[in-house]
C-alpha positions in Angstrom: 11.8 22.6 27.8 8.7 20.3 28.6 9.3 16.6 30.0 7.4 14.0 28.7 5.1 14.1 31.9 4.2 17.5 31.3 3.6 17.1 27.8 0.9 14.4 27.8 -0.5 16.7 31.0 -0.7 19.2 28.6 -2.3 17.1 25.5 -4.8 15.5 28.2 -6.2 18.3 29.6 -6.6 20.1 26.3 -9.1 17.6 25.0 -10.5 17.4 28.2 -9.9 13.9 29.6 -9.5 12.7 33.1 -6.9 10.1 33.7 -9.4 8.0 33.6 -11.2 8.5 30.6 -7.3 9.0 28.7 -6.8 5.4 29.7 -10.2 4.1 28.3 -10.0 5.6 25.2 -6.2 4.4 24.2 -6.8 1.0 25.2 -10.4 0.9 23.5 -8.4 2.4 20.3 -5.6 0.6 20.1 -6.0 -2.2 22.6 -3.1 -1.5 25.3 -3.6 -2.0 28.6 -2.6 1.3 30.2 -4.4 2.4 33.3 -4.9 5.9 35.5 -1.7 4.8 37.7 0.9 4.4 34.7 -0.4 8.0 33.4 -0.5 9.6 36.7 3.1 8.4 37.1 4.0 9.6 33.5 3.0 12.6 34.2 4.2 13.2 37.5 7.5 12.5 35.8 7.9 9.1 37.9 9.1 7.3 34.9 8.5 7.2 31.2 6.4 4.3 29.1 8.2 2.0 26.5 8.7 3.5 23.5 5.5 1.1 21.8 3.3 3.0 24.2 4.7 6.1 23.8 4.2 5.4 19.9 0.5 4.6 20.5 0.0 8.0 22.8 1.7 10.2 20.0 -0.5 8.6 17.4 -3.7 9.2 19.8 -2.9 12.7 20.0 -1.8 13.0 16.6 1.7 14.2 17.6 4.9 13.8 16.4 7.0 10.8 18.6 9.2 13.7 18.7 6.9 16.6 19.9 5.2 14.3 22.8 9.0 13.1 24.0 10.4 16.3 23.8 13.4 15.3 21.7 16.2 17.5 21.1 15.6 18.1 17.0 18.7 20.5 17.1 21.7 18.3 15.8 23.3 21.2 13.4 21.2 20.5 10.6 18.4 22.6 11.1 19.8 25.3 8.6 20.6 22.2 5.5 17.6 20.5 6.1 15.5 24.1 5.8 17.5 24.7 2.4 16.1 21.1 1.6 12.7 22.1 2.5 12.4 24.9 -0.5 12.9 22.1 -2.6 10.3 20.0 -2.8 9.9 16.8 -3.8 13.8 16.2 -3.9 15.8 13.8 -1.7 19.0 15.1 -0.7 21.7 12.8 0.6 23.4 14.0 3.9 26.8 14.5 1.3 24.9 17.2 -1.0 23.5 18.6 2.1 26.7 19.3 3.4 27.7 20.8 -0.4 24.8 22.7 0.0 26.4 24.5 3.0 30.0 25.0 1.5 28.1 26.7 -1.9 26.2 29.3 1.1 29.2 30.0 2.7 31.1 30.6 -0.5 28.5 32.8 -1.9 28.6 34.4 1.4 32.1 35.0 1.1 32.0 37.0 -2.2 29.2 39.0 -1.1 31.7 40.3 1.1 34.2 40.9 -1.5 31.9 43.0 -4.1 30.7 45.3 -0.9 34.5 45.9 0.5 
């Protein structure tokens, strides 16, 4: 599991910035004020920036919030939301998710029947 330090290490030195250079261009971009000591201390896992300035890094590096923070995504739902997924261009509520996930288990369930 990355921190968010080693993260934005990592999407810095892929495009080849220096600390620098990473500060110039986010504040030229999208006018913040963030300088090669708030990044050297990000990445040296000395702290964390708000959550605006995280915002504004993600969208520099055209990341998801999620991917440069590191975030958790797995709250049980992965297996629901990939069901949802193969059906595109539906919105499914959290309730027909979870009915959904009673209809596998029931199919499931008499698979096991027909083969015993």
């Amino acid at each position: 599991m990355y921190s968010f330090g080693d993260k934005l290490k990592e999407l810095r030195t892929k495009r080849g910035h220096t600390l620098d250079e990473l500060a110039d261009k986010v504040n030229t971009q999208y006018g913040t004020a963030i300088n090669k000591g708030m990044l050297s201390k990000w990445e040296n896992n000395h702290g964390e920036p708000r959550l605006d300035t995280a915002r504004v890094l993600a969208s520099f590096f055209k990341v998801s919030l999620d991917e440069l923070l590191d975030l958790d995504k797995s709250n049980g739902r992965e297996e629901i939301e990939t069901i949802a997924a193969h059906h595109e261009g539906e919105d499914w509520t959290d309730e027909e998710l979870k009915e959904i996930e009673i209809f596998k288990q029931f199919v499931r369930s008499k698979r096991g029947q027909k083969e015993g």
